[in-house]
C-alpha positions in Angstrom: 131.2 115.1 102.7 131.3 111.6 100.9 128.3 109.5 101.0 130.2 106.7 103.1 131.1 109.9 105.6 127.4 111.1 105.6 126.7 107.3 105.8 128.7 106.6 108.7 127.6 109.6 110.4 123.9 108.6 110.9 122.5 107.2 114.2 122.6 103.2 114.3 119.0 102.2 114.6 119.2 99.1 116.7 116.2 96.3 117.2 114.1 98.4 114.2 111.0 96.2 113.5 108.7 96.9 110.6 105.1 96.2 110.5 103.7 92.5 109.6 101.6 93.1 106.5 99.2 91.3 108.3 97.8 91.9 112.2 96.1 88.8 113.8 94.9 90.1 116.8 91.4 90.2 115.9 90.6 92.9 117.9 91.3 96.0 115.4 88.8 97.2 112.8 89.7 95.8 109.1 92.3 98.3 107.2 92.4 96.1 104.3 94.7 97.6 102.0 97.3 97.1 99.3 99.5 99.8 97.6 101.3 99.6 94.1 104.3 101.2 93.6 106.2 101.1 90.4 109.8 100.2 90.1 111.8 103.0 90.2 115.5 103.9 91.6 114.5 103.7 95.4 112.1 100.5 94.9 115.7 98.7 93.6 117.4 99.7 96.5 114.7 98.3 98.7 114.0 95.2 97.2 117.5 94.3 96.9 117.9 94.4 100.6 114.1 92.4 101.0 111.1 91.5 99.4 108.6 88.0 99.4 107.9 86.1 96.4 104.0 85.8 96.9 101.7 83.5 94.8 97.8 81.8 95.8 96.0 79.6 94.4 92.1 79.9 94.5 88.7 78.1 93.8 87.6 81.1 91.7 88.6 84.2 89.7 86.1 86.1 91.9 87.7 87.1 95.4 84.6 87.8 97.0 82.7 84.3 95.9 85.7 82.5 95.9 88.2 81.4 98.3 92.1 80.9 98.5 93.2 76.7 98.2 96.7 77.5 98.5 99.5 80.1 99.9 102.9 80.3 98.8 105.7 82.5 99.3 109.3 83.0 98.8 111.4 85.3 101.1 114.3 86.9 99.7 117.2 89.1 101.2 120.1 90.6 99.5 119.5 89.1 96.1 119.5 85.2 97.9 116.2 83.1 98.9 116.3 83.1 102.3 113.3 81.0 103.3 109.8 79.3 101.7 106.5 79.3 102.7 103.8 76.8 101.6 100.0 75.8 103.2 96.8 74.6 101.3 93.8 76.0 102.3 90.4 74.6 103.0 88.6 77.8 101.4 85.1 76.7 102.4 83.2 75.4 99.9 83.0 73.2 96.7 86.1 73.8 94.0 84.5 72.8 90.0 86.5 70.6 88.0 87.2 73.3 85.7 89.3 74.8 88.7 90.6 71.7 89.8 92.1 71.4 85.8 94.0 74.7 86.2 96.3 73.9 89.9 95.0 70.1 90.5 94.4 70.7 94.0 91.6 68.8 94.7 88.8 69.1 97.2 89.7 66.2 98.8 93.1 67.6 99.3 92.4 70.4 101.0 89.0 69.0 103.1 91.1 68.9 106.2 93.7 71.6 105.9 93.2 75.2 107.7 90.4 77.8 107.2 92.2 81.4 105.7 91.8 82.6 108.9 94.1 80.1 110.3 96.5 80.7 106.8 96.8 84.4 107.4 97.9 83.4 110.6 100.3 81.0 109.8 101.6 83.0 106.7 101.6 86.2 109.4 103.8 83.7 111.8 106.0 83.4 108.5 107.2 86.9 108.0 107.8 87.8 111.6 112.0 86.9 111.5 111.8 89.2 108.7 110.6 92.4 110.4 114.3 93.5 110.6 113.4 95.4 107.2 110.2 96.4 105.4 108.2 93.2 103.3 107.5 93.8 100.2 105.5 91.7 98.3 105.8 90.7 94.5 104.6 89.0 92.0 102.9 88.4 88.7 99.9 90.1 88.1 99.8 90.4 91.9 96.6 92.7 92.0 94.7 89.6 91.6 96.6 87.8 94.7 95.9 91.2 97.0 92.4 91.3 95.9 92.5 87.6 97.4 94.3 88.2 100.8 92.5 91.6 101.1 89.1 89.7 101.0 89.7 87.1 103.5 91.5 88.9 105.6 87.9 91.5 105.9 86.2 88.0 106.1 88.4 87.0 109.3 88.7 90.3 110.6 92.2 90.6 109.9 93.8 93.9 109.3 95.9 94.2 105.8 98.5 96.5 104.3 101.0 95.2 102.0 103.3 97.3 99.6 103.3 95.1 96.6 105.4 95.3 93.3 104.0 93.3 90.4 106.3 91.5 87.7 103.7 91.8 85.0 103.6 95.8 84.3 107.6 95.3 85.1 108.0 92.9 82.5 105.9 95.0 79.9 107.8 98.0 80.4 111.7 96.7 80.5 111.1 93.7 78.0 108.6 96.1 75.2 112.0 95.4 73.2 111.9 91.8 73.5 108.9 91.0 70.8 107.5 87.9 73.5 104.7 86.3 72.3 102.8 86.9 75.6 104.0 88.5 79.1 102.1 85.6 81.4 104.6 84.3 83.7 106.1 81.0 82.1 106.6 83.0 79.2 108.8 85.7 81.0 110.4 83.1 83.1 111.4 81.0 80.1 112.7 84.1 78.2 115.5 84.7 81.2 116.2 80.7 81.2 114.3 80.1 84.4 112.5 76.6 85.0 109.0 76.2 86.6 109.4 72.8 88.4 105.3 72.7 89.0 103.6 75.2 87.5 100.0 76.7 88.8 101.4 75.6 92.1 101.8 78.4 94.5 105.4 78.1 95.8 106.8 77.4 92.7 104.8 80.0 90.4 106.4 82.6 93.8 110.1 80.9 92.9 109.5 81.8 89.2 108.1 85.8 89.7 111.2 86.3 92.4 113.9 85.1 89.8 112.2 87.3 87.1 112.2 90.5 89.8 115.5 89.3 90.1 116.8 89.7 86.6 114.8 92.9 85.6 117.0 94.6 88.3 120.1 94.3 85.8 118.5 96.2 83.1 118.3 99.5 85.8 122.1 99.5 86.2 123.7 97.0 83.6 124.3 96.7 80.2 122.6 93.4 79.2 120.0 91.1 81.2 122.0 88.5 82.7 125.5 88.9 84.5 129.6 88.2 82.4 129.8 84.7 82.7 126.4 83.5 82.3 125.3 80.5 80.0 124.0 82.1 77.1 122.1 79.0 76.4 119.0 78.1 78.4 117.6 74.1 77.5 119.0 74.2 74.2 119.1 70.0 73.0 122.1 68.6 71.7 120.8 68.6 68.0 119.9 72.3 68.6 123.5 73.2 69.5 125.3 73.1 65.9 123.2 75.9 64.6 123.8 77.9 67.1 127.0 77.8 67.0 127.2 78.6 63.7 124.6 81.4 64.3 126.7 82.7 67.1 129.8 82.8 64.8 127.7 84.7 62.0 126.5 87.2 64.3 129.6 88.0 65.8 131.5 88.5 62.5 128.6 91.0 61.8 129.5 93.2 65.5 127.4 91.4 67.9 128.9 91.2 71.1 130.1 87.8 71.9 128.5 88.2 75.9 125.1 89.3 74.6 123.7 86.6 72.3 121.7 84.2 74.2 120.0 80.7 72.5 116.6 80.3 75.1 115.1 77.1 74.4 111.8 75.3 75.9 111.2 71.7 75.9 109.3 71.9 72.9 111.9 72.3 70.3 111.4 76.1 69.9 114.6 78.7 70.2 114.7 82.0 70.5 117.9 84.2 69.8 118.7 87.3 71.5 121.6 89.7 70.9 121.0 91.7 74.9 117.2 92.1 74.9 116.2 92.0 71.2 114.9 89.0 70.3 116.7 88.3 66.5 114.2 85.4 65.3 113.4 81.8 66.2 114.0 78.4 64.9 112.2 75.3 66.1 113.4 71.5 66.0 110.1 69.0 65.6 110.3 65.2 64.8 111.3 65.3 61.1 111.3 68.5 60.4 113.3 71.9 61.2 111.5 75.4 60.8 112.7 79.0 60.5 109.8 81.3 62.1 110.2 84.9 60.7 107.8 87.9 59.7 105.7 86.8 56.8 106.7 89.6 54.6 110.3 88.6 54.2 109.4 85.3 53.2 107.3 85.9 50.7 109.9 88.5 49.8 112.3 86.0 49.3 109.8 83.5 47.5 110.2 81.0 50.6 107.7 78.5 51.0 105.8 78.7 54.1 103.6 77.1 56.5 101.1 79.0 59.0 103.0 78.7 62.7 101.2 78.7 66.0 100.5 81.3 68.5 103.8 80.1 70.8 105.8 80.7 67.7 104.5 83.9 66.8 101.7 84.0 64.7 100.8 87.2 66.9 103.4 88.7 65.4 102.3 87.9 61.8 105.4 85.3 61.6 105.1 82.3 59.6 107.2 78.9 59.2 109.8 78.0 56.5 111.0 74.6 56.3 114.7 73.9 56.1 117.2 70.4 56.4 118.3 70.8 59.9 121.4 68.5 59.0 122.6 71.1 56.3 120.6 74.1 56.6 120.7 76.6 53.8 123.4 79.8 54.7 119.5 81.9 53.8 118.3 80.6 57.3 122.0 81.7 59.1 122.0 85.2 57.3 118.4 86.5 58.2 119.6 86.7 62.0 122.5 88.5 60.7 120.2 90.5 58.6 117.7 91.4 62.0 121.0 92.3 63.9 122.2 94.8 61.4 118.5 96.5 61.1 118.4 96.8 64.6 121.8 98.2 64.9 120.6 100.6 62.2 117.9 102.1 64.1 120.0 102.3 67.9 122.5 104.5 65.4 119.3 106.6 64.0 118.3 107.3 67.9 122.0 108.1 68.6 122.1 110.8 66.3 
């Protein structure tokens, strides 16, 4: 028996409806309750079908002392956003102005919106059209978000059990190839070429941890990160785009697929070039000045000149800055990307053998 025979086989389960995460009625004693599951083969296949982009914004890092300001969530089903969620929270008490700095939600703002209790009702309210399948929340770092709705959920005498995923450990594990600076969520977003229109603000940090969730599915059954046909060039400025191309030529005359180089700029002048998830090197674009940012070794190596970079640009890594004419750039700069590629395909051949 095929799997579409055994499939078609099975008894059609008509007007199944999960569990809400969250249950209002007040009347049951607190189960507050979150479990982590890893991302394995059957967490794909769930979360493909369902699972809510989750992201709050609070008045302290301290879920018992603090309070959640704002809730924000993303729904998504069969790979598509379905539906948004979005409240501020009043969570009680005075929010510092070193809090305020962080999501600039002020007190003020939030003086006459709902209590949590209210929230959790309202976010509750939220998922109910979507009991058709299980809710599974994500998101980045999401422990610190469950700590959150598991304490004011005990504090309203709400009951809680969510099945979460987070996008963090995720991120660690399939991107350990990637050599990003940090793993905080910005970071990750901007590696895959995804914007945050307003970060530290709930819904749109929830967007940002759904598209990343999104894209770390491909790695588990594709080739590369991002589907045939993709841009392979994420906010790279017109200035930027000459060197690329002739990177992009350089690399593909030394074997690199065509489909899997990607140019993954930021609005700060910094690029980063990928052949599939191995990050090659990066090259930034300031004012007057143009700079190749590799591992201080080889420059000194090669006798370079060099200037200390910043932490963005990989001074984690023990990179530094070269200088170079961006109008006619020395074929040096061009051929170290070339030279990265080739070590890298070195050592995939070494674990092939």
């Amino acid at each position: 028996m095929t799997f579409e025979e055994w499939k078609n086989s099975q008894p059609v389960k008509k007007n199944t409806r999960y569990p809400n995460p969250f249950d209002c009625s007040l009347q049951v004693s607190p189960i507050t309750e979150a479990l982590y599951h890893e991302l394995n083969a059957p967490a794909l296949f769930a979360l493909r079908r369902q699972f809510v982009a989750v992201d709050l914004e609070t008045s302290g890092l301290s879920a018992e002392q603090g309070g959640i300001v704002e809730i924000g969530a993303v729904v998504y089903r069969d790979g598509k956003e379905a539906a948004r969620f979005q409240t501020l929270v009043n969570p009680g008490h005075w929010m510092s102005n070193e809090v305020i700095a962080i999501h600039h939600i002020t007190n003020e703002m939030v003086q006459d919106q709902p209590g949590e209790g209210r929230a959790l009702e309202m976010f509750a309210g939220f998922l109910e059209p979507f009991l058709d399948r299980p809710v599974y929340f994500v998101g980045h770092n999401t422990s610190f978000d469950m700590c959150f709705l598991k304490a004011a959920s005990r504090r309203n005498g709400i009951s809680f059990r969510a099945d979460y995923f987070d996008t963090l450990s995720t991120s660690r594990a399939f991107l350990k190839d990637a050599r990003l600076w940090n793993f905080q969520l910005n970071t990750v977003g901007e590696y895959f070429g995804i914007t945050n229109p307003q970060a530290h603000r709930a819904v749109a940090d929830a967007m940002v941890s759904g598209e990343i969730l999104l894209r770390l599915f491909q790695p588990a059954g594709m080739k590369h990160l991002y589907k045939k046909g993709e841009s392979t060039a994420c906010r790279i400025e017109e200035d930027q785009k000459p060197l690329c191309r002739n990177i992009r030529d350089a690399l593909i005359k030394a074997g690199a697929d065509p489909e899997t180089i990607r140019f993954v700029g930021n609005h700060q002048g910094l690029v980063s070039v990928y052949a599939g998830r191995n990050l090659l090197g990066r090259f930034r674009f300031l004012k007057h000045k143009a700079y190749l940012l590799l591992p201080a070794s080889r420059a000194k190596a090669f006798g370079c000149s060099m200037e200390e970079c910043t932490k963005d640009e990989g001074s984690d890594l023990s990179w530094c800055r070269v200088p170079f004419e961006r109008d006619d750039p020395d074929p040096f700069f061009i051929s170290e990307f070339v030279h990265e590629f080739r070590q890298l395909e070195k050592m995939k051949s070494r674990k092939n053998s």
